[in-house]
C-alpha positions in Angstrom: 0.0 0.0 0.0 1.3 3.1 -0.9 1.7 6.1 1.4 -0.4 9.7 -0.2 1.7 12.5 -0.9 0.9 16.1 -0.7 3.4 17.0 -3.9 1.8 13.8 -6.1 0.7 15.3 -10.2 -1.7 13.7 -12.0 -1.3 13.1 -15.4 -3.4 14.8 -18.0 -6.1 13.3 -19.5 -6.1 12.6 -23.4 -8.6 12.7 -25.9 -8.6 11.6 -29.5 -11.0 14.9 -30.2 -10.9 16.0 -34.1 -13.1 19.4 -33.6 -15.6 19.6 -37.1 -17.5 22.5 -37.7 -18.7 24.1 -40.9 -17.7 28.2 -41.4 -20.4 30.0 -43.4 -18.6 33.0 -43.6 -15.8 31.5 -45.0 -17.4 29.4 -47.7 -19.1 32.5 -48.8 -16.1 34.2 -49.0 -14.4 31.7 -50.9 -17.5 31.5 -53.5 -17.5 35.3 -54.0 -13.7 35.2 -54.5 -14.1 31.9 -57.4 -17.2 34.4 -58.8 -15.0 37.2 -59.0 -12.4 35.5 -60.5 -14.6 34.2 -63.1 -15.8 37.3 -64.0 -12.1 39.0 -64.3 -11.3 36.0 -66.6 -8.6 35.0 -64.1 -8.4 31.0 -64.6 -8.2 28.6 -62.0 -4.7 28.7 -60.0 -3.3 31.3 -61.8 -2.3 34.8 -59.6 -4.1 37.6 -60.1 -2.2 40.3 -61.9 -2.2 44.2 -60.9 -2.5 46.3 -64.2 -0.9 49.4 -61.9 3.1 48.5 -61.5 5.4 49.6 -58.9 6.7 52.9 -58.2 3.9 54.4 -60.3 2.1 56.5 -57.5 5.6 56.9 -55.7 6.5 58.9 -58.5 3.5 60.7 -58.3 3.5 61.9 -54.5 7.3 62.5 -54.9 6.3 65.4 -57.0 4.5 67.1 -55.1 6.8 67.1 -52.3 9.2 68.8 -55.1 6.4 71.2 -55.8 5.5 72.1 -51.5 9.2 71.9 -50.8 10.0 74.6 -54.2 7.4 76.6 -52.4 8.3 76.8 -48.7 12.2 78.0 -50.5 10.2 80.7 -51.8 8.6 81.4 -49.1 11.9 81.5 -46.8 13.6 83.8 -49.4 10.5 86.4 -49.6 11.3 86.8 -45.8 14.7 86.9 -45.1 14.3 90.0 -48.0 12.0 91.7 -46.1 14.1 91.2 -42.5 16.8 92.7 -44.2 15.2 95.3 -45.8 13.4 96.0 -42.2 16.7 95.9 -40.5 18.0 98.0 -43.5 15.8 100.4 -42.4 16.5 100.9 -38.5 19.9 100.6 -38.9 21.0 103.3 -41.8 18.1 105.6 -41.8 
C-alpha cells in the first residue's frame, strides 16, 4: 500500500478529439472570391495580376513634395528680403 503524498501530479487526461464545424462565412467568402475570378477572366490557380506597376504612384507623390518643398524655399527667401530690408531700415536711416 502506498503512502499519499501532498506534492503527487496527476497526469493529464487525453482525448482523441478531431473538432468539425462548418464556417459559413468562410465558404461564402471563398465562392465570392471563385465568382469574382470568373468574371475577371482570371483562370483557376493562376495569380491575379495588378495592371498598376510599382513605383507608379511613388513617382506621383514625390512630385509634389518637389512642388511644397519649391514653395516653402520661396517662401523663406520672400522673408529673409523683407528682414533685411526692415533691418535695412532701422539701422542706416
Amino acid at each position: 500500500m502506498a503512502l499519499p503524498s501532498f506534492f503527487k501530479i496527476n497526469k493529464h487526461k487525453e482525448f482523441n478529439f478531431i473538432p468539425r464545424y462548418y464556417d459559413e462565412k468562410k465558404k461564402n467568402l471563398e465562392e465570392r472570391i471563385r465568382s469574382i475570378e470568373r468574371e475577371m477572366g482570371v483562370k483557376e490557380g493562376e495569380a491575379y495580376r495588378p495592371t498598376i506597376r510599382k513605383g507608379q504612384m511613388s513617382s506621383y507623390f514625390r512630385g509634389g513634395k518637389r512642388k511644397a518643398h519649391k514653395q516653402s524655399n520661396i517662401r523663406l527667401i520672400i522673408i529673409l528680403l523683407v528682414l533685411f530690408f526692415i533691418s535695412y531700415l532701422l539701422f542706416f536711416y
